[in-house]
Structures are given as structure tokens and as C-alpha cells.
C-alpha positions in Angstrom: 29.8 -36.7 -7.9 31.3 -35.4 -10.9 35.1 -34.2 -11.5 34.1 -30.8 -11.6 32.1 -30.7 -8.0 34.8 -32.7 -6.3 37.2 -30.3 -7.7 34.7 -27.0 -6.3 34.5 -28.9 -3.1 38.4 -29.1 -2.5 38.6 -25.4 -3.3 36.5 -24.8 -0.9 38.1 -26.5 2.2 41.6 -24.7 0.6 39.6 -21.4 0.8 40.4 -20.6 -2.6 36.9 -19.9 -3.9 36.3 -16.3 -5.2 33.0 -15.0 -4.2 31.2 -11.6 -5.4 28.2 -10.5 -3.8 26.1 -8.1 -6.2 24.1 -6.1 -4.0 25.6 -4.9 -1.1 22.0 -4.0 1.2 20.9 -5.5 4.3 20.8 -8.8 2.5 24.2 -9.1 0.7 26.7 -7.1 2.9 25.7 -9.7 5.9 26.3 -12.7 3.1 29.9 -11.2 2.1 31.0 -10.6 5.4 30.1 -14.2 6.6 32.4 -15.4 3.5 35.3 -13.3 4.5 34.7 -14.4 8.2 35.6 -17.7 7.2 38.4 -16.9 5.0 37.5 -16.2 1.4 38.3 -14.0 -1.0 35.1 -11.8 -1.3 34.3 -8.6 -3.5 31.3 -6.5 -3.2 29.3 -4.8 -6.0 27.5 -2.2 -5.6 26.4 0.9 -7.9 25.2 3.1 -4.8 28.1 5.4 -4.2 27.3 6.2 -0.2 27.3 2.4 0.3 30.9 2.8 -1.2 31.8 5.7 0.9 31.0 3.8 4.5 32.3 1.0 3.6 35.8 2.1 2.3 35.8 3.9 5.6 35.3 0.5 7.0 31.8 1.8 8.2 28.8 -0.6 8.4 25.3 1.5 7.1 22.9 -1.4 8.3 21.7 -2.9 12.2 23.1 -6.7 11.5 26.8 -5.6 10.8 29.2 -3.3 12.9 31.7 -1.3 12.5 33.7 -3.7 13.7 32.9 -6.3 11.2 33.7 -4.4 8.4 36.9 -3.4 9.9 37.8 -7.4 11.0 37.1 -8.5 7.6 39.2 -5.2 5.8 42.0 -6.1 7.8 42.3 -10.0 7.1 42.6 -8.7 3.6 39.4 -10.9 2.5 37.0 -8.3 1.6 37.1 -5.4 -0.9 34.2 -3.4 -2.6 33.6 -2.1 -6.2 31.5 -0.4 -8.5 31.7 -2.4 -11.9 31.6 -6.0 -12.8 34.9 -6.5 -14.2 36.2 -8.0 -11.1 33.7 -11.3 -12.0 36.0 -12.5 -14.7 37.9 -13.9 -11.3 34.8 -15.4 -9.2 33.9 -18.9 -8.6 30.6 -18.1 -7.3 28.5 -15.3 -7.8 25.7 -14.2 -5.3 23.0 -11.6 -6.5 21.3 -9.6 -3.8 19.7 -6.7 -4.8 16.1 -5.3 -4.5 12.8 -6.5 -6.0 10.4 -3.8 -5.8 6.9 -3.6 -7.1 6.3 -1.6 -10.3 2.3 -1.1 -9.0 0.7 -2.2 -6.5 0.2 -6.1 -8.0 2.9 -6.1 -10.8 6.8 -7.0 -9.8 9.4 -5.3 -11.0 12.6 -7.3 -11.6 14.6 -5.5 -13.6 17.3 -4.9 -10.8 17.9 -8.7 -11.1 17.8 -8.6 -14.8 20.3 -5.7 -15.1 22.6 -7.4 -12.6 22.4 -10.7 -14.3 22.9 -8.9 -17.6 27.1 -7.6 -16.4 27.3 -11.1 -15.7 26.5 -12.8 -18.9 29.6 -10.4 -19.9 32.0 -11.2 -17.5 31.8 -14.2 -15.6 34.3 -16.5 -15.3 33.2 -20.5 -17.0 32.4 -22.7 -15.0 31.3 -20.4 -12.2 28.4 -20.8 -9.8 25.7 -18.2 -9.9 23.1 -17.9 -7.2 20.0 -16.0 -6.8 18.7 -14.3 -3.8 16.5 -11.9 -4.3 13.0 -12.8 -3.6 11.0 -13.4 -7.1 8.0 -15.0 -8.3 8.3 -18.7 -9.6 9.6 -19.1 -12.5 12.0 -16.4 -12.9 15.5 -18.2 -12.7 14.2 -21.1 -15.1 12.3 -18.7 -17.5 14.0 -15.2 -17.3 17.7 -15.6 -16.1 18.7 -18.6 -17.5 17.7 -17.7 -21.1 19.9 -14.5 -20.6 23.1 -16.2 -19.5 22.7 -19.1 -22.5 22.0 -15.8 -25.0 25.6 -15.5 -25.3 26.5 -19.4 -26.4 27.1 -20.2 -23.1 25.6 -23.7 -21.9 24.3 -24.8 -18.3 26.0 -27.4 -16.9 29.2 -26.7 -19.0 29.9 -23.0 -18.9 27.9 -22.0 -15.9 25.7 -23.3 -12.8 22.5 -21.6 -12.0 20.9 -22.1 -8.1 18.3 -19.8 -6.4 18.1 -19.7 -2.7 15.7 -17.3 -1.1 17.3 -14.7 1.5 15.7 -15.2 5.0 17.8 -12.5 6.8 14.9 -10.7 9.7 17.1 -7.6 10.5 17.8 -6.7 13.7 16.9 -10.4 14.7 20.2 -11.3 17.4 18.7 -14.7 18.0 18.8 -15.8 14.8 21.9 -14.8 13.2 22.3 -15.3 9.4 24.5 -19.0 10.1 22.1 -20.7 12.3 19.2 -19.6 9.5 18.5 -22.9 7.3 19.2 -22.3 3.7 17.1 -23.4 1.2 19.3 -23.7 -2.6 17.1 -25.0 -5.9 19.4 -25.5 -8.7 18.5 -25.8 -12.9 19.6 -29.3 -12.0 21.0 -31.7 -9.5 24.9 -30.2 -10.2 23.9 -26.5 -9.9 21.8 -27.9 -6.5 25.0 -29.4 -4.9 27.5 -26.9 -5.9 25.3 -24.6 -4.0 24.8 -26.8 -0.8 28.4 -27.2 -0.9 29.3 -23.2 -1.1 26.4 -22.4 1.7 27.6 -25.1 4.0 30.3 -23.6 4.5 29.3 -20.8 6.0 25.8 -21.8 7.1 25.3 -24.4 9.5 22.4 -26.3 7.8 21.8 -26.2 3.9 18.4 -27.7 2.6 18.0 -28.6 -1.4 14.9 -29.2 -3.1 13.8 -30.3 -6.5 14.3 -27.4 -8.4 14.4 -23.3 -8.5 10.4 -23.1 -8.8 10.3 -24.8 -5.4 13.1 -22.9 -4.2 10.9 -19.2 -5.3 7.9 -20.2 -3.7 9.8 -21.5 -0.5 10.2 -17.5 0.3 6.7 -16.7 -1.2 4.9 -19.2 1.1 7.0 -17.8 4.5 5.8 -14.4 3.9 2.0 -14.9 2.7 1.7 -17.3 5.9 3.1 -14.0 7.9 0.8 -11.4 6.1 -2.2 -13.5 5.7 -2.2 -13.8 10.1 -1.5 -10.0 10.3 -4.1 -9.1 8.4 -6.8 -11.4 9.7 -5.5 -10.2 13.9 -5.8 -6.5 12.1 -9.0 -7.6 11.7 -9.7 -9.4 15.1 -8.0 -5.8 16.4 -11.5 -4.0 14.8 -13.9 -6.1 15.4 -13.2 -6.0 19.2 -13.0 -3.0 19.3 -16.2 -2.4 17.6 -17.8 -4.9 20.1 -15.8 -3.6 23.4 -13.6 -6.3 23.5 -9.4 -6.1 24.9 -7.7 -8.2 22.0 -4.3 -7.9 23.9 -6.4 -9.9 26.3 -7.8 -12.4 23.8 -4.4 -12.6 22.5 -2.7 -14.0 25.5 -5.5 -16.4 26.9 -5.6 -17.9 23.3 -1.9 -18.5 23.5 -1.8 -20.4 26.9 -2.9 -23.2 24.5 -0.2 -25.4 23.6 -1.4 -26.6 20.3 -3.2 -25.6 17.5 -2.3 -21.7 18.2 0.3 -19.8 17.2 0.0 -15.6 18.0 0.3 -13.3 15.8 -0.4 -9.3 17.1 -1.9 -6.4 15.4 -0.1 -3.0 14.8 -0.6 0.0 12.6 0.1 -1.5 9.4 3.6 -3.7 8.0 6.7 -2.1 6.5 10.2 -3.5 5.4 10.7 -4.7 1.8 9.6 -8.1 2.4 6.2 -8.7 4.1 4.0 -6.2 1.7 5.6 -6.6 -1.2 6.6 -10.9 -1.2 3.2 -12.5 -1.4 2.2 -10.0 -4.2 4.7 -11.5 -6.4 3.1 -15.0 -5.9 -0.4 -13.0 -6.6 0.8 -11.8 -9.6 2.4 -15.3 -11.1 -0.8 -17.1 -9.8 -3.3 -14.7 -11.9 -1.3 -15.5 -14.8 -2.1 -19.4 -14.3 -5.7 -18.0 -14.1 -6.0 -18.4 -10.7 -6.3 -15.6 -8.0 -5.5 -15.3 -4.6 -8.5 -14.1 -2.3 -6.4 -14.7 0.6 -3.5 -12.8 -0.1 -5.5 -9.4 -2.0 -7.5 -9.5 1.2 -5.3 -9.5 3.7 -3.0 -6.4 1.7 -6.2 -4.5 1.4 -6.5 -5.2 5.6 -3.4 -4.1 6.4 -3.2 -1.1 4.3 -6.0 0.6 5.7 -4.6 0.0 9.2 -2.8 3.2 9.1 -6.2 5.4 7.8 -7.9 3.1 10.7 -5.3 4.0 13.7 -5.6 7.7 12.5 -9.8 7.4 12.7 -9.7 6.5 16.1 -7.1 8.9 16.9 -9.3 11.8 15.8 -12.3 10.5 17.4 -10.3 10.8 20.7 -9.8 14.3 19.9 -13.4 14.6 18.5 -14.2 17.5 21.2 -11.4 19.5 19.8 -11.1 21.1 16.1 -8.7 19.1 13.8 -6.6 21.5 12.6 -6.4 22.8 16.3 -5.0 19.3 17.0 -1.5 17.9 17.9 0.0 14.6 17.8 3.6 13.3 18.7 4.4 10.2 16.6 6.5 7.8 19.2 8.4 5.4 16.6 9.2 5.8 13.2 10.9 3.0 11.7 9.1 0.1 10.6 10.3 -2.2 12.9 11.7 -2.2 16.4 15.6 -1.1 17.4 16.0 -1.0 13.5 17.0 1.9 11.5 15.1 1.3 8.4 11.9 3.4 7.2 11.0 1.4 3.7 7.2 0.6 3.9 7.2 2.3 7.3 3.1 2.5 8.3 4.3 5.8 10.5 4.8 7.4 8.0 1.4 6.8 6.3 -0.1 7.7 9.7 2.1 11.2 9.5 1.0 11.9 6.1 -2.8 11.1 6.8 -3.0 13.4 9.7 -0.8 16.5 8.0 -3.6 16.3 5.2 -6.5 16.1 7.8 -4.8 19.3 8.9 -3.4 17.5 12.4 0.0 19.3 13.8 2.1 16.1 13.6 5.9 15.8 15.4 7.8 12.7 15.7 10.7 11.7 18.2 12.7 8.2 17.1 16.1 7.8 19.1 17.4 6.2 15.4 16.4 9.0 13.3 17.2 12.6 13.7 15.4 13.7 10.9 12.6 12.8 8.5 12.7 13.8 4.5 10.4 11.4 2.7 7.6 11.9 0.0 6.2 15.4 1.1 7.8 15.1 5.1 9.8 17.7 6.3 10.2 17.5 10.1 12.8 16.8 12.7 12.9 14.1 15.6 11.6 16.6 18.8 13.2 16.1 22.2 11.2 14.5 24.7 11.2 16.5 28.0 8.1 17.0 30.3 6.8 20.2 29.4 7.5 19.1 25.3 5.1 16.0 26.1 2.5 18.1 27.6 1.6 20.1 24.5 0.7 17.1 22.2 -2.9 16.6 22.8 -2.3 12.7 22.1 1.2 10.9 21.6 0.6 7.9 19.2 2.7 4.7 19.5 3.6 3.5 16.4 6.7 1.9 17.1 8.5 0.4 20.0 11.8 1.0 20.5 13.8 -0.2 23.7 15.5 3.3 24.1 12.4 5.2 24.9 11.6 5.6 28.6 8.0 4.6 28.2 6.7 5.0 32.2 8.3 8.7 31.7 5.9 9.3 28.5 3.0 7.9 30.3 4.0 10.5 33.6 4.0 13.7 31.3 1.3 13.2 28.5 -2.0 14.2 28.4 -3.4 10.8 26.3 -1.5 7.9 25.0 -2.7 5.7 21.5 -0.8 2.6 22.0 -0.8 0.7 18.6 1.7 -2.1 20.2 0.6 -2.9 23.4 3.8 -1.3 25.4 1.8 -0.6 28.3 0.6 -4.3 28.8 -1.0 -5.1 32.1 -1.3 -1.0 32.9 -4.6 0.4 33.6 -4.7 4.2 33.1 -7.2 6.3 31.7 -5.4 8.3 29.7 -3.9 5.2 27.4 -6.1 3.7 24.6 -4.9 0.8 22.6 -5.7 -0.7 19.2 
């Protein structure tokens, strides 16, 4: 162990490291307020005003962090927020968390990461630590950032330390808080490597290196192409029963008494968040470029894609005996995911946007979102009463949220599409599921 790590490890049992946290979303603000939990000095950057707002109201905008939190950590004195990247001339280690979007449907857009790493090159303080986290093909921290921190004179290993660790936060998850998740760190070398297990090991209970930031990349890559290659081939499973006259909730749950060998996965009306469609395209992407192309992965996007144009088919062909645009359907769940406010990637609101063009009266109700304004969707969360419910020719399940009182729906609806199996183990004829 060099001089310099020995010295980074002492700081950090004093407390005395500076962290910044670019990117303040549902990745980073849980990152800086574990830091400031546990006593250091943090600042947050972010160029989104609102995020600002809430937070210098000591107001929490995502599921994982309260109120509370922000408050706790405002009034230890260990947090503050900013807008610019002057404060970096101060930090000891440096954590970038901000989006990675694609620019098409196969082709990644990184230039969030490469204008964030760009107000670092101009301000960061020598010797600092600087760690990736947004989720990026292999490659990029070797080949893209550190080329634009050394553009300046600047040396790795002398003037700076470059790790990437993928993010592995599942929002809304209470089991698994962000602590008990293992953290992976890949470093430019083996210096950069345990400057970063040191930093993450204190605040995260177990810290796992590997050889290098390639590994580290695909580490993330791999977790989410194993995720959407089984959701697309049970999306599948989901059809083909149904085309045969088979329950696959049923063949679901026999399958999984076995206790090897098996691991379930369940079908739905398509995936959102900003990980699982978008994640295993990056590794598509990089692998093509190798000359190499994943089958697996572009087949099981182009599966789960159509499973919203799918759960709207069989919709309508419940209706079949009335005229479409005499037709009207309550969506039940709009968020992507369960008990979590977030609608990036929703599949409901494909399924919305399908049937509006089919010429389908669509609704919604979602207890977490009062209103919907979102590419061409204009329309307010309804209020669910009995003689509300009665008018929707069919009300389609597309997310299941705790809150709703689902027996109460089933009492007062005329027919029920139940894309995720909430009404497992009831037999009714009115209730049709994927």
C-alpha cells in the first residue's frame, strides 16, 4: 500500500474526505445521502433546477429517500447542493451519476457522462478519486474518459484516480437497501481499484474489485441482459399458451416448486425504468462493433416491445362484439413498476397510446399520479367509485400497486384484463389474464 492510499484511508476513518455526487437522480441522491449519513462532507451537482428547489426545501422527489432523510442529513450540516462544478476544486472523491439514454433504438448516447466528466477535467482537485456509475458499454472509462481527464497534462496515477462501479440501486426495493447491495469497483489500475474499495466500504457493507473497468462495465451489462433475456422468452411462454389454452400463471408456479435448476421469472405488459430496456442494448451495440451480434438480446427487445400492441390485441378481441371507437377502457396502474412513482419506459403508457389511436376511450386511475402529460397524453387519474367502474367496458391491469382495493374493482366492473396476475387463485368470469 502506497503513501498516498494509506494517507486516503486515514482520511477516511477521520471523516475528512470531500465527496461530490454529479447527478442527483434516483441513483446519486441515495449515494450522497449514505455519505452524509455516515458523516462526510458531501455536495450535490445537479443542473436540473426543480431537483434544486425540493431539495433546498429539504424535500426528497424520489421513493428510496424521505423527507426525513434529506432533512437528517441538512441538519448535521453534511450535505449541501449546487448547480456548477466549482465546488470540485475541494473533493477527494468524485462520483458521477447521471443518465445514459439511447440516442436510437441500438445506439448509446453518452454524452451526459462526457459533459459531466468534461467540468471535471477543469476543476478537480489532484490527486482526487473519480468514480463512474452510470451504466455504459465496455470500454468507455478506459477509452473515452480517461483520454479526456489526461487531455489537460494531467496523469493517472499522479494527478488523478479513475474507478467505475456499476449502480445496482432497484427503486422501491426495502429489502435490499443501497448498504447491503454488493459493490462492484474496476479501477485503470490496482491504486484507482483500492482507493475505491476503501471509499465504498465505508458506506457499503461488502465491496467487490475486479481486474479492471471493462469487467466492471459488463458486470452491470450482464445483470440486466440475464433479466431481459428471461422476460422476453416468459413473454413469450405468456403467448404461446395462450394460443394453445394453457394458464401460464399455473405453469409458472408448478415449475417453481422445483428447487433446482429453475428460477421464475413472470410475464407483464412490457418493461420500463431506465435500466432493463435500455442496459443490454449498450452491450448490443459494443458487441457489433467487435463484429459480433447478439441474437439473444435483439430478440428478446423485439419480444417485449410488442407486449404492449399484444395486451391491447387481446383487449380488443374481448370487446370484438362492440365497435372500437364505441369502446372504453380504465387503465389500473401507470407507473412502470409497482408502489413507485416513476413513468420512464412505462409499457402503460404505450398501451394508452395504442388504444387512443385505435380510437378506444382510454381513462387511467394510479394513486401516485394525479395527472398524465406525456408525448401526445392529456388525461387525469379518475376516481374509482362503483358507478365510475361500471362504465368502462373492460378495466386493464397494467400495474399493481398495494393501494388499490383490488376485490372492490373486481365487485363493480363489468370485465377485468389482468396483465399481472393480482387475482391469483380467483375464478370469475369476468377476469381474463395474460
Amino acid at each position: 500500500m502506497n503513501s498516498y492510499i494509506r494517507e486516503f484511508k486515514r482520511k477516511i476513518g477521520q471523516r475528512r474526505i470531500n465527496i461530490a455526487v454529479v447527478g442527483l437522480g434516483y441513483v446519486g441522491l441515495p449515494l450522497a445521502v449514505e455519505f452524509a449519513r455516515k458523516g462526510f462532507p458531501v455536495t450535490g451537482i445537479d443542473v436540473d433546477s426543480n431537483r434544486l428547489t425540493w431539495l433546498n426545501k429539504k424535500k426528497s422527489y424520489i421513493t428510496d429517500i424521505s423527507d426525513r432523510d434529506i432533512r437528517e442529513i441538512n441538519l448535521n450540516g453534511k450535505f449541501c447542493v449546487k448547480d456548477n462544478f466549482f465546488s470540485l476544486e475541494a473533493a477527494d472523491a468524485v462520483f458521477v451519476c447521471v443518465p445514459t439514454p439511447l440516442k436510437k433504438k441500438y445506439h448509446p448516447d453518452i454524452s451526459f457522462i462526457k459533459g459531466a466528466v468534461k467540468e471535471i477535467a477543469r476543476n478537480i482537485k489532484k490527486g482526487a478519486l473519480i468514480v463512474i456509475e452510470s451504466t455504459t458499454y465496455p470500454g468507455t472509462t478506459e477509452e473515452v474518459i480517461l483520454p479526456m481527464l489526461e487531455a489537460g497534462g494531467g496523469k493517472h496515477g499522479k494527478d488523478f484516480y479513475l474507478c467505475f462501479s456499476p449502480e445496482r440501486v432497484d427503486p422501491g426495493n426495502k429489502k435490499f437497501p443501497l448498504r447491503e447491495i454488493p459493490k462492484v469497483v474496476g479501477g485503470i489500475n490496482a491504486d484507482a481499484a483500492a482507493l475505491g474499495k476503501l471509499i465504498y466500504a465505508s458506506v457499503i457493507d461488502r465491496v467487490v474489485t475486479v481486474s479492471n473497468t471493462r469487467i466492471a462495465e459488463a458486470v452491470k451489462l450482464l445483470e440486466n441482459t440475464f433479466r431481459i433475456v428471461n422476460i422476453g422468452l416468459i413473454d413469450e411462454m405468456a403467448m404461446m399458451a395462450h394460443k394453445m389454452g394453457m394458464d401460464i400463471w399455473q405453469i409458472i408456479a408448478a415449475a417453481s416448486t422445483k428447487p433446482f435448476g429453475f428460477m421464475p421469472f413472470y410475464p407483464g405488459p412490457g418493461v420500463g425504468g431506465h435500466c432493463i430496456p435500455k442496459d443490454p442494448l449498450y452491450l448490443y451495440w459494443k458487441a457489433k462493433r467487435y463484429g459480433f451480434k447478439s441474437r439473444f438480446i435483439q430478440l428478446a427487445s423485439e419480444t417485449i416491445n410488442h407486449m404492449p400492441v399484444y395486451v391491447v390485441s387481446r383487449v380488443l378481441s374481448l370487446l370484438s362484439k362492440k365497435k372500437i371507437n364505441k369502446c372504453s377502457v380504465l387503465i389500473l396502474g401507470v407507473t412502470y413498476k409497482r408502489d413507485v412513482k416513476d413513468l420512464r419506459k412505462s409499457p402503460a403508457l404505450d398501451i394508452i397510446s395504442i388504444l387512443q389511436k385505435r380510437g378506444v376511450g382510454v381513462s387511467y386511475f394510479d394513486p401516485l399520479i394525479p395527472y398524465l402529460k406525456f408525448d401526445g397524453i392529456d388525461l387525469k387519474s379518475v376516481q374509482l367509485n362503483s358507478g365510475s367502474l361500471k362504465k368502462f367496458d373492460c378495466v386493464l391491469i397494467a400495474t399493481d400497486h398495494t393501494l388499490v382495493d383490488y376485490r372492490f374493482i373486481l365487485e363493480n366492473s363489468r370485465l377485468i384484463f389482468d396483465t399481472r396476475n393480482v387475482y391469483k387463485g380467483v375464478e370469475d368470469k369476468k377476469i381474463f389474464r395474460l
